[in-house]
CHARMM-style PDB file with segment names, atoms N, HN, CA, C and O in Angstrom:
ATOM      1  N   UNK     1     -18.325   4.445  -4.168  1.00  0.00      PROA
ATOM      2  CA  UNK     1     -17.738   3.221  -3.647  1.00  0.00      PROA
ATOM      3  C   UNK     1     -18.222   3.050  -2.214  1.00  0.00      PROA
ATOM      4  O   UNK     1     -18.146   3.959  -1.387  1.00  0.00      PROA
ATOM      5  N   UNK     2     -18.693   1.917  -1.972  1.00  0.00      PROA
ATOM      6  HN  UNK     2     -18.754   1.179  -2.644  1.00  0.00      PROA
ATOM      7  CA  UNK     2     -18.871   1.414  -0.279  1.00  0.00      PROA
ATOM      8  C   UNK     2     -18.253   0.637   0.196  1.00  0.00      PROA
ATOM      9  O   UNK     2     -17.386   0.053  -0.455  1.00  0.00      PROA
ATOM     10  N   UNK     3     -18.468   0.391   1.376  1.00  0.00      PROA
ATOM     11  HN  UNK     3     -19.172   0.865   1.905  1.00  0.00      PROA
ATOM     12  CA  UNK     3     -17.434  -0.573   2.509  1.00  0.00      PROA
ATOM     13  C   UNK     3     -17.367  -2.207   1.296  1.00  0.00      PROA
ATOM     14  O   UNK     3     -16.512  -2.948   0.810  1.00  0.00      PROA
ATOM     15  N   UNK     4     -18.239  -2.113   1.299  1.00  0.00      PROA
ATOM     16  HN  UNK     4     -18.933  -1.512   1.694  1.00  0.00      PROA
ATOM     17  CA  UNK     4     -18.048  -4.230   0.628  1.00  0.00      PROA
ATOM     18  C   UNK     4     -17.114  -3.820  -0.930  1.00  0.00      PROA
ATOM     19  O   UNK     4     -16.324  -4.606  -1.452  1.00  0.00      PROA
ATOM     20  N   UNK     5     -17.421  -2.495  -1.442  1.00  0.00      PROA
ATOM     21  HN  UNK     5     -18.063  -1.857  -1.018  1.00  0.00      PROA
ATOM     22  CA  UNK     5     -16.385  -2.819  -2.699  1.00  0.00      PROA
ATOM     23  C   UNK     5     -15.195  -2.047  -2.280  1.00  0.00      PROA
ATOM     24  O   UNK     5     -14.503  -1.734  -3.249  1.00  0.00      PROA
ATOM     25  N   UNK     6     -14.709  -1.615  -1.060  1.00  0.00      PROA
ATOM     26  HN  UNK     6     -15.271  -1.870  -0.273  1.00  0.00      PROA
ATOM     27  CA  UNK     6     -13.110  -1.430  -0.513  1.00  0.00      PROA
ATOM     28  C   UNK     6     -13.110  -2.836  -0.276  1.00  0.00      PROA
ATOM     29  O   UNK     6     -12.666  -3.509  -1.205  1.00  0.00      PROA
ATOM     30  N   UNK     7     -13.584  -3.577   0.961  1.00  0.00      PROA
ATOM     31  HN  UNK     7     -13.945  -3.030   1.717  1.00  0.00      PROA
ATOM     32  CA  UNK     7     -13.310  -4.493   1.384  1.00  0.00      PROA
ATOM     33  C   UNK     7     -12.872  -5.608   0.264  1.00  0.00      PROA
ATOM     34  O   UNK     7     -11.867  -6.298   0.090  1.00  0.00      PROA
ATOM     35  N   UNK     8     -14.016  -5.455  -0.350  1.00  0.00      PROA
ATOM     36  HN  UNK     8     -14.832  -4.895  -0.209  1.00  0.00      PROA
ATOM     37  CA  UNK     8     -13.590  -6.899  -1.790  1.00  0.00      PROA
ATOM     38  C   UNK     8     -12.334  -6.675  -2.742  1.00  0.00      PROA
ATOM     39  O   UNK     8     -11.933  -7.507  -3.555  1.00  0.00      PROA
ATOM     40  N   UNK     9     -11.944  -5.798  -2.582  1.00  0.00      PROA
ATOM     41  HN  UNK     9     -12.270  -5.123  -1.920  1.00  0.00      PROA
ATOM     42  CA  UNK     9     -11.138  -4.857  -3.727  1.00  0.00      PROA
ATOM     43  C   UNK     9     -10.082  -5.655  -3.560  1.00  0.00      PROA
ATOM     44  O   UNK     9      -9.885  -6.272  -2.513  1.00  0.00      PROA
ATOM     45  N   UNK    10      -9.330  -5.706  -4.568  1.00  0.00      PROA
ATOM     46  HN  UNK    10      -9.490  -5.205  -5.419  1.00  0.00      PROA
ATOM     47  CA  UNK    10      -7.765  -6.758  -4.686  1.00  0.00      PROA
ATOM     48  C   UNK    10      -7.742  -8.382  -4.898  1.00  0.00      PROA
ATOM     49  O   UNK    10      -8.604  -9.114  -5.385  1.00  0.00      PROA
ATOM     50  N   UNK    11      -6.725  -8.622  -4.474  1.00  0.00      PROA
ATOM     51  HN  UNK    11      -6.025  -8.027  -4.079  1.00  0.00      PROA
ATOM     52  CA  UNK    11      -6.728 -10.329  -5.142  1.00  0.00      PROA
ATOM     53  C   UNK    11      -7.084 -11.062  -3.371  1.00  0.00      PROA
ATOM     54  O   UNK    11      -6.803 -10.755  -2.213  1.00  0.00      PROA
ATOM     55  N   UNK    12      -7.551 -11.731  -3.804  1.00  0.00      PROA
ATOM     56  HN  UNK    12      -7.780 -11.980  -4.745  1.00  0.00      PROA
ATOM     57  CA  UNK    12      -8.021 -12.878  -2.983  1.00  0.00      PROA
ATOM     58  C   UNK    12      -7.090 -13.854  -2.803  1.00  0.00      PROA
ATOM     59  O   UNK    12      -6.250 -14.025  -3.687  1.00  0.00      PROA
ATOM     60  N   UNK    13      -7.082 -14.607  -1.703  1.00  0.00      PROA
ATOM     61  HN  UNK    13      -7.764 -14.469  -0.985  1.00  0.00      PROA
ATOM     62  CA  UNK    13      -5.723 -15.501  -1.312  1.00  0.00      PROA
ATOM     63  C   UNK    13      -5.644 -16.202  -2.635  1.00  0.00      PROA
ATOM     64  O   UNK    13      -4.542 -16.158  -3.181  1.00  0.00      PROA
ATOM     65  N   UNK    14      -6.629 -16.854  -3.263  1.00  0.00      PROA
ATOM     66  HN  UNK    14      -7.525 -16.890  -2.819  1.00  0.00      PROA
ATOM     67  CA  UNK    14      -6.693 -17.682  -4.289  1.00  0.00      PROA
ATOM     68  C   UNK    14      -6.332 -17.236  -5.424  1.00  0.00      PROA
ATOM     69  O   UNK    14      -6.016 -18.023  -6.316  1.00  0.00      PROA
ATOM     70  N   UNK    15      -6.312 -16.020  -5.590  1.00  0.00      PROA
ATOM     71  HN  UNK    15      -6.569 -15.381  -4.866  1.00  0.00      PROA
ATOM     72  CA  UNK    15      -5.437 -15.618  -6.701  1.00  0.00      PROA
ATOM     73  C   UNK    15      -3.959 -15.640  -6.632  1.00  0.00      PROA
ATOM     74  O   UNK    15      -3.429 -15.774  -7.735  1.00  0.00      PROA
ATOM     75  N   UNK    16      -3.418 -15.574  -5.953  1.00  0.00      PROA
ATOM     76  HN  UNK    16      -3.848 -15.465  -5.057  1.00  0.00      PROA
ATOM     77  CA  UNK    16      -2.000 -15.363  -5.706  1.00  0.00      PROA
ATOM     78  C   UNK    16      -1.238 -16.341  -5.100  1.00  0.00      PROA
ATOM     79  O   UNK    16      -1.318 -16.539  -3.888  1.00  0.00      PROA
ATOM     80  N   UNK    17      -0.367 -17.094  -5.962  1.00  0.00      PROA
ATOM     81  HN  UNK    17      -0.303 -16.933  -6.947  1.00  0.00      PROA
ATOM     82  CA  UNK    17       0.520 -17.989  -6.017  1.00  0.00      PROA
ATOM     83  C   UNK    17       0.981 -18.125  -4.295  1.00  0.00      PROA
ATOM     84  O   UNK    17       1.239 -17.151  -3.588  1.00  0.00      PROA
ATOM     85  N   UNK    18       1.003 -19.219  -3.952  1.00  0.00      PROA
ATOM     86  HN  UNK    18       0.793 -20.010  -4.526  1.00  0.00      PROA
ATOM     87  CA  UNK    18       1.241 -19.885  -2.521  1.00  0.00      PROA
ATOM     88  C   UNK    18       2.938 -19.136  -2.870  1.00  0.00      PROA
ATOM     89  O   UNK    18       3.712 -19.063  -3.825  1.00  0.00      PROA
ATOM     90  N   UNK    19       2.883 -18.741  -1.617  1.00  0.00      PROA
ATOM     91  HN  UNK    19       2.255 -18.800  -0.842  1.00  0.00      PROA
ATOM     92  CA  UNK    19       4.294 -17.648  -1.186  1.00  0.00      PROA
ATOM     93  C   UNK    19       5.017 -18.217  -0.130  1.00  0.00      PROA
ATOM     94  O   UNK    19       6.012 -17.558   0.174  1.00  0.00      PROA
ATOM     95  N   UNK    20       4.784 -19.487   0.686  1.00  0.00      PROA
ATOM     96  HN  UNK    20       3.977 -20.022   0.440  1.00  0.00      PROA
ATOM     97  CA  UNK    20       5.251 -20.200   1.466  1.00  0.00      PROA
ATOM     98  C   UNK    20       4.075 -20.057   2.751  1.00  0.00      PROA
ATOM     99  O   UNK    20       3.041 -19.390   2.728  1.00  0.00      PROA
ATOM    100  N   UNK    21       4.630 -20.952   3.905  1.00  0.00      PROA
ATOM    101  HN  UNK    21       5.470 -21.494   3.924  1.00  0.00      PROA
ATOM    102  CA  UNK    21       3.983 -20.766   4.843  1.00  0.00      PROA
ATOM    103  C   UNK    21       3.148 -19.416   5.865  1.00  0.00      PROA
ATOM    104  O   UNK    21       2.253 -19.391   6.710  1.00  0.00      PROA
ATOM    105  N   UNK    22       4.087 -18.363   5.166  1.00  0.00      PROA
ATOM    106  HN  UNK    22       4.814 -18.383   4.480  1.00  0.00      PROA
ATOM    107  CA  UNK    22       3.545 -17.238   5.956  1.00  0.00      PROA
ATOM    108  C   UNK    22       2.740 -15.756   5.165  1.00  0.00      PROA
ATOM    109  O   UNK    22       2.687 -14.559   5.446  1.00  0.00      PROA
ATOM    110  N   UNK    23       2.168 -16.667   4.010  1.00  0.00      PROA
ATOM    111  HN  UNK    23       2.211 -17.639   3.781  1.00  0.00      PROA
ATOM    112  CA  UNK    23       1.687 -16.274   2.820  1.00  0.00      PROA
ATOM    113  C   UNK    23       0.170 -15.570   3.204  1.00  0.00      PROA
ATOM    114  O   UNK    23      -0.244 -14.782   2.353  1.00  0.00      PROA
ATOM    115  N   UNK    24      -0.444 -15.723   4.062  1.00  0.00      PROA
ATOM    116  HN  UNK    24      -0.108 -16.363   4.753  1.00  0.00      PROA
ATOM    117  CA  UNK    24      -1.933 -15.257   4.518  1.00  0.00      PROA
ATOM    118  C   UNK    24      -1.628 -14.039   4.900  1.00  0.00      PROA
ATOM    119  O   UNK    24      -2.095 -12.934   4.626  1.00  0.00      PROA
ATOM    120  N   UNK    25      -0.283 -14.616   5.962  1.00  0.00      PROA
ATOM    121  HN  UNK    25       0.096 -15.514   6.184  1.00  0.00      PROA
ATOM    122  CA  UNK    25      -0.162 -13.237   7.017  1.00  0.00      PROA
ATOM    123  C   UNK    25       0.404 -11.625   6.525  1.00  0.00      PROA
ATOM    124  O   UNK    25       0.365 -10.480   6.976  1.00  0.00      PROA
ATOM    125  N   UNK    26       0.946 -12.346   5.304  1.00  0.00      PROA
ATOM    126  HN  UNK    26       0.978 -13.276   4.937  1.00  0.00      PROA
ATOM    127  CA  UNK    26       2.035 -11.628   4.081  1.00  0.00      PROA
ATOM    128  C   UNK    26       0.714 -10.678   3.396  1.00  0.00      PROA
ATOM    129  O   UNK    26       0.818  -9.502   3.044  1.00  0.00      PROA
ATOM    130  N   UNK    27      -0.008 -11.168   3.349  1.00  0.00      PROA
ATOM    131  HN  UNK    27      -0.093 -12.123   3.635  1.00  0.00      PROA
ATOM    132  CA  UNK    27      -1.810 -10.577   2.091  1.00  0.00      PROA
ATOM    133  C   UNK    27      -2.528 -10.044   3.059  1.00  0.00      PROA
ATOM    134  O   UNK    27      -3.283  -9.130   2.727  1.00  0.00      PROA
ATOM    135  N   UNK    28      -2.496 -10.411   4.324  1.00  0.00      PROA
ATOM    136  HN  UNK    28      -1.883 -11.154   4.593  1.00  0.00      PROA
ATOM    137  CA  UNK    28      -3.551  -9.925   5.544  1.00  0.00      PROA
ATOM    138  C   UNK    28      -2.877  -8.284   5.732  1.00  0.00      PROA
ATOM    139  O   UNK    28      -3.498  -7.230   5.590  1.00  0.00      PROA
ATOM    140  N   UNK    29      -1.479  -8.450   6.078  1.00  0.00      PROA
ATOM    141  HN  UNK    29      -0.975  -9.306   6.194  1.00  0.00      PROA
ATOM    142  CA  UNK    29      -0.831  -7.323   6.030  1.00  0.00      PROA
ATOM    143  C   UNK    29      -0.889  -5.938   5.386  1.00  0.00      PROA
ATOM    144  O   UNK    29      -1.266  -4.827   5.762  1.00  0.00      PROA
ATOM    145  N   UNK    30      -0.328  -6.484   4.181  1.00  0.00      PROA
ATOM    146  HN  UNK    30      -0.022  -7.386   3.875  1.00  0.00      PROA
ATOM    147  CA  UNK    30      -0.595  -5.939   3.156  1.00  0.00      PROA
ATOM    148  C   UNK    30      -2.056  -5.210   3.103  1.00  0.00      PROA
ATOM    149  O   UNK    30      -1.975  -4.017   2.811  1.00  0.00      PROA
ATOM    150  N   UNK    31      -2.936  -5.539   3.254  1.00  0.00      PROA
ATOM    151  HN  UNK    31      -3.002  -6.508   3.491  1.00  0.00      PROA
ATOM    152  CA  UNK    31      -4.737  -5.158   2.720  1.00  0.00      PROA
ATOM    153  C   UNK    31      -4.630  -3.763   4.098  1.00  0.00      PROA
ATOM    154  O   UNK    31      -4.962  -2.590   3.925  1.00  0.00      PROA
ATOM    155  N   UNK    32      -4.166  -4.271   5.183  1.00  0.00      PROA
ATOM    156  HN  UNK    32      -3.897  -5.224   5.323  1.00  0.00      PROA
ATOM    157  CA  UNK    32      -4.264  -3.593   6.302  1.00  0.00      PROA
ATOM    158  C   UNK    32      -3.335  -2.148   6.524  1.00  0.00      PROA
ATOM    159  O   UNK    32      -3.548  -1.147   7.207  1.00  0.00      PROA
ATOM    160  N   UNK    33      -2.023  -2.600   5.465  1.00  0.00      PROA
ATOM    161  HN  UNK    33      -1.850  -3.413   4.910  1.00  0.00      PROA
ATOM    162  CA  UNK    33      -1.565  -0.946   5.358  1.00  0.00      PROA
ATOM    163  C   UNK    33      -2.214  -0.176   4.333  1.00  0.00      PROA
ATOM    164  O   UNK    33      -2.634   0.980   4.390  1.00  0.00      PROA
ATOM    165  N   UNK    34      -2.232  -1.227   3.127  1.00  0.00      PROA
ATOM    166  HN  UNK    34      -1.891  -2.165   3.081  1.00  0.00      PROA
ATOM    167  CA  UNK    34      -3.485  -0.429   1.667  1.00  0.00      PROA
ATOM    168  C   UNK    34      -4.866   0.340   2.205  1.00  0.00      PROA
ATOM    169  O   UNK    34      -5.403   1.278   1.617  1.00  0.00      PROA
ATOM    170  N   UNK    35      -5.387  -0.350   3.631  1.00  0.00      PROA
ATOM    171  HN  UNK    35      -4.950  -1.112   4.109  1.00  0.00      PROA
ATOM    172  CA  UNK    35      -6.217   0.250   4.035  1.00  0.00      PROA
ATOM    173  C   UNK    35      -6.547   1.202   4.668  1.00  0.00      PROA
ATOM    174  O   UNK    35      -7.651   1.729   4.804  1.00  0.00      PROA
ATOM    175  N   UNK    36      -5.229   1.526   5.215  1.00  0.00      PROA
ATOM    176  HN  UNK    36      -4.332   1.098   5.104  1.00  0.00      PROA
ATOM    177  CA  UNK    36      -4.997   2.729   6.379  1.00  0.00      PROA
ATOM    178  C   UNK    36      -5.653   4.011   5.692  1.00  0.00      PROA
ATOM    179  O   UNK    36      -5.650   4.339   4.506  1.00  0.00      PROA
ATOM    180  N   UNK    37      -6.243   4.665   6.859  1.00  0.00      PROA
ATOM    181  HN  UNK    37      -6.246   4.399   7.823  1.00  0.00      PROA
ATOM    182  CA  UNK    37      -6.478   5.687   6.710  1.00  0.00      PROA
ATOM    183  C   UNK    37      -6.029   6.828   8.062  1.00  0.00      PROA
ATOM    184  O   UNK    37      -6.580   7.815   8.549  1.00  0.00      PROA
ATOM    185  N   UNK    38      -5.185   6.342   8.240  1.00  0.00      PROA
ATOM    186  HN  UNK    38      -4.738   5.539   7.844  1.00  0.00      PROA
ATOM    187  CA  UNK    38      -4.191   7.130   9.716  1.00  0.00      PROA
ATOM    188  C   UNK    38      -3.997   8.335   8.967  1.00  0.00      PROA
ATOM    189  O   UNK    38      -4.101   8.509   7.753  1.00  0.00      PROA
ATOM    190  N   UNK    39      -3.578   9.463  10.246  1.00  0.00      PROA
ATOM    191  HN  UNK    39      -3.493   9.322  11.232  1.00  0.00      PROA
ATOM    192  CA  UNK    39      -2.717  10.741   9.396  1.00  0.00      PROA
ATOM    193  C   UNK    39      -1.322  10.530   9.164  1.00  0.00      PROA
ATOM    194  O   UNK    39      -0.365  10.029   9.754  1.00  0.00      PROA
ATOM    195  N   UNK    40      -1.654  11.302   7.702  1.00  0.00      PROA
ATOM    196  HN  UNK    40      -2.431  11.709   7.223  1.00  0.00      PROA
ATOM    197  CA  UNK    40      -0.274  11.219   6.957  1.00  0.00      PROA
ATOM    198  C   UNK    40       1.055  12.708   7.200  1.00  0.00      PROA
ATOM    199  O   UNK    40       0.828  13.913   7.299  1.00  0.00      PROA
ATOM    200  N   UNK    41       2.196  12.068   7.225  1.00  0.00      PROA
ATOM    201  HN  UNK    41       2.380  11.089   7.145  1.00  0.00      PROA
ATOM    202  CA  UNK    41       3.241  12.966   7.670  1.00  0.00      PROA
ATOM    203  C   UNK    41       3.893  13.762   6.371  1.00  0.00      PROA
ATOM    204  O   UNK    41       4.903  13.528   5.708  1.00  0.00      PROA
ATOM    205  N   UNK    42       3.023  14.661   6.298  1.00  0.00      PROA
ATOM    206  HN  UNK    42       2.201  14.851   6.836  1.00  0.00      PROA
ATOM    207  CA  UNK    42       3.018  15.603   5.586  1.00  0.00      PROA
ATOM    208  C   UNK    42       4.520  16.395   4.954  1.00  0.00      PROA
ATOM    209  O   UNK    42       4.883  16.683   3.814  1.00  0.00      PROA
ATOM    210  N   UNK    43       5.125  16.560   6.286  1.00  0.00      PROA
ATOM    211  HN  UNK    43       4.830  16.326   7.212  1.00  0.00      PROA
ATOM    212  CA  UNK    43       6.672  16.357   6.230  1.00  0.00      PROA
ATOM    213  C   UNK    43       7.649  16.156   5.310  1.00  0.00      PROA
ATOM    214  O   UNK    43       8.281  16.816   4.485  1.00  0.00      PROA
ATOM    215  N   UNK    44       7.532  14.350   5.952  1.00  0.00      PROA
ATOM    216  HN  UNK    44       7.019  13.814   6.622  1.00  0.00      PROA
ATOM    217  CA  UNK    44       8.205  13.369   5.462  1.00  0.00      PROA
ATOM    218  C   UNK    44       7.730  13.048   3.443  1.00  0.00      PROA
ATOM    219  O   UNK    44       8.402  12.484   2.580  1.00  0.00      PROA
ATOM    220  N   UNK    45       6.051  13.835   3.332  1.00  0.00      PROA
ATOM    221  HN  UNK    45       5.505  14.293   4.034  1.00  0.00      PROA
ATOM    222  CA  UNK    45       5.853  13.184   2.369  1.00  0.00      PROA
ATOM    223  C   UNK    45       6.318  14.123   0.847  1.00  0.00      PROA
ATOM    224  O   UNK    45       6.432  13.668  -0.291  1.00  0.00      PROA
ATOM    225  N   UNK    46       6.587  16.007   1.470  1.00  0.00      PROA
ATOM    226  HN  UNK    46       6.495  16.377   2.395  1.00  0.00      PROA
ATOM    227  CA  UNK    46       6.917  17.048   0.650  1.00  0.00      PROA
ATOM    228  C   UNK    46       8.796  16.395   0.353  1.00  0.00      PROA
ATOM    229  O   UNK    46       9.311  16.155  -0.739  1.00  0.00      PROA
ATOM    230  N   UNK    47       9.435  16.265   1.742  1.00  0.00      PROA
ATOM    231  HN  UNK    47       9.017  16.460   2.629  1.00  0.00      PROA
ATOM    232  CA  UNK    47      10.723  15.802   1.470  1.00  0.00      PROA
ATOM    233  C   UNK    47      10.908  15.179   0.423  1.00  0.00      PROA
ATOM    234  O   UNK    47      11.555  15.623  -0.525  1.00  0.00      PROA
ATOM    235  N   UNK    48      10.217  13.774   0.478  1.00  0.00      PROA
ATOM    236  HN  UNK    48       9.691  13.414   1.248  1.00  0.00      PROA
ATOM    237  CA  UNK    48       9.927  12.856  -0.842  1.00  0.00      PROA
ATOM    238  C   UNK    48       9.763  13.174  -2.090  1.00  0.00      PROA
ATOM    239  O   UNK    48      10.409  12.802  -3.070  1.00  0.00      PROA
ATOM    240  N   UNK    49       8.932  13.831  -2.023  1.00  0.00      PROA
ATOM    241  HN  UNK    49       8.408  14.133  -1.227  1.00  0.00      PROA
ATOM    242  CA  UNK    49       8.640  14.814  -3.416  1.00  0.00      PROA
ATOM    243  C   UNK    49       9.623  15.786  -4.003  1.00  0.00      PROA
ATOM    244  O   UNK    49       9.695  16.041  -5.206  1.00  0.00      PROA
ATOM    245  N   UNK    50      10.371  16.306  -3.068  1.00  0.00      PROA
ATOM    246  HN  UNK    50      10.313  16.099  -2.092  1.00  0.00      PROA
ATOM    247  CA  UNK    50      11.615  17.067  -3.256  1.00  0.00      PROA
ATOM    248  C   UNK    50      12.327  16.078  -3.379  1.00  0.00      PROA
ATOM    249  O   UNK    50      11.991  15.714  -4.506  1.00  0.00      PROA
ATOM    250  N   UNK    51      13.345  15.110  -2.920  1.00  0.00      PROA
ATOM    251  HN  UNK    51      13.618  15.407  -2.004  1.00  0.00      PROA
ATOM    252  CA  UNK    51      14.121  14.157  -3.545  1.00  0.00      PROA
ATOM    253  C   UNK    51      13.601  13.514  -4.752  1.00  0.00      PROA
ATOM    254  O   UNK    51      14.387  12.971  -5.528  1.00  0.00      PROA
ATOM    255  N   UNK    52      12.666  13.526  -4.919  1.00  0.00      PROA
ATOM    256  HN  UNK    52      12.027  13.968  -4.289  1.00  0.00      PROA
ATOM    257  CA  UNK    52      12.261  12.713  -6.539  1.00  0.00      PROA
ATOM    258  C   UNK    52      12.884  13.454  -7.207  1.00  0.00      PROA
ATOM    259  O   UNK    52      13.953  13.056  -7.670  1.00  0.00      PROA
ATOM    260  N   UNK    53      12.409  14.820  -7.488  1.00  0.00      PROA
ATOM    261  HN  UNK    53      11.541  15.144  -7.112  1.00  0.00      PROA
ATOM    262  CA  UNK    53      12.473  15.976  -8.164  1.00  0.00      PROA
ATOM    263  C   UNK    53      14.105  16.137  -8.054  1.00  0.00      PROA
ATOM    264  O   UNK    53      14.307  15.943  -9.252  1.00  0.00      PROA
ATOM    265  N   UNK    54      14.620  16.218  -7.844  1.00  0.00      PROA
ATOM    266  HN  UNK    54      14.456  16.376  -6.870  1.00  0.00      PROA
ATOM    267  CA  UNK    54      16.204  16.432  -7.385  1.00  0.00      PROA
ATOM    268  C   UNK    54      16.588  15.291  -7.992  1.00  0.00      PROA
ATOM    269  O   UNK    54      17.501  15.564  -8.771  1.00  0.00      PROA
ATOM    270  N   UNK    55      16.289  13.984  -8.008  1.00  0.00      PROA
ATOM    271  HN  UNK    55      15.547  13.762  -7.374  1.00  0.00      PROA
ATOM    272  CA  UNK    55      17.074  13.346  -8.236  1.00  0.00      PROA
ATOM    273  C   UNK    55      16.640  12.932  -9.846  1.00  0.00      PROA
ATOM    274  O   UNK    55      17.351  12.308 -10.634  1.00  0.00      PROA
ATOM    275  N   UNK    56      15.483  13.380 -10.057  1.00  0.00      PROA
ATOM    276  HN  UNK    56      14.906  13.887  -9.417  1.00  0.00      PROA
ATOM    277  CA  UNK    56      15.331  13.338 -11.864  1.00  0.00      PROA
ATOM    278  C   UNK    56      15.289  14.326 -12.417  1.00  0.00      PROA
ATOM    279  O   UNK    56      14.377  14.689 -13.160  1.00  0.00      PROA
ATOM    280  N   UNK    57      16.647  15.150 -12.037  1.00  0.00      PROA
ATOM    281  HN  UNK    57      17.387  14.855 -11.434  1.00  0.00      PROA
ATOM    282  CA  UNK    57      17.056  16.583 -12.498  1.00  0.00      PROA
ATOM    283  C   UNK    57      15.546  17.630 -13.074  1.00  0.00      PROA
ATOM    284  O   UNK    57      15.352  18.164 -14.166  1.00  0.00      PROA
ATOM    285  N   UNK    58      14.828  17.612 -12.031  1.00  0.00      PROA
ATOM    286  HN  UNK    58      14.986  17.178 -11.144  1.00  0.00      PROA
ATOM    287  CA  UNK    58      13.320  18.309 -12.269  1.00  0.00      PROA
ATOM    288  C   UNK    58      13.500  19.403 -11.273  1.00  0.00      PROA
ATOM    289  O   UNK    58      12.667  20.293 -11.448  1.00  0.00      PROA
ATOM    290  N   UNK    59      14.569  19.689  -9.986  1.00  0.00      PROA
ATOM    291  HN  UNK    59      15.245  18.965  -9.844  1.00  0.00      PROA
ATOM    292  CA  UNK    59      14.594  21.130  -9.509  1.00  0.00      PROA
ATOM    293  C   UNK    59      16.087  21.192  -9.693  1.00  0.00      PROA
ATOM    294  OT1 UNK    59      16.699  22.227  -9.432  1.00  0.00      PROA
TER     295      UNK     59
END
């Protein structure tokens, strides 16, 4: 995979039903956290995994 097929990847404004006036900024958003590649809180993300598990009687 390269930069133009991340970049192209997903729906295009034109696919997706007009969401009201703040509908660009709503999809611009969106693409920009899907895109992150920040460090992840490793932490916060085992916790998670332990409450899943806990809570669908799996520990």
């Amino acid at each position: 995979m390269n930069h133009a097929d991340i970049t192209d990847a997903g729906p295009s404004h034109a696919d997706i039903p007009d969401a009201g006036p703040n509908h660009a900024t709503a999809l611009d958003r969106w693409r920009s956290v899907a895109a992150a590649t920040g460090p992840a809180d490793r932490a916060a993300a085992e916790a998670g995994v332990r409450l899943a598990y806990r809570t669908a009687g799996l520990a």
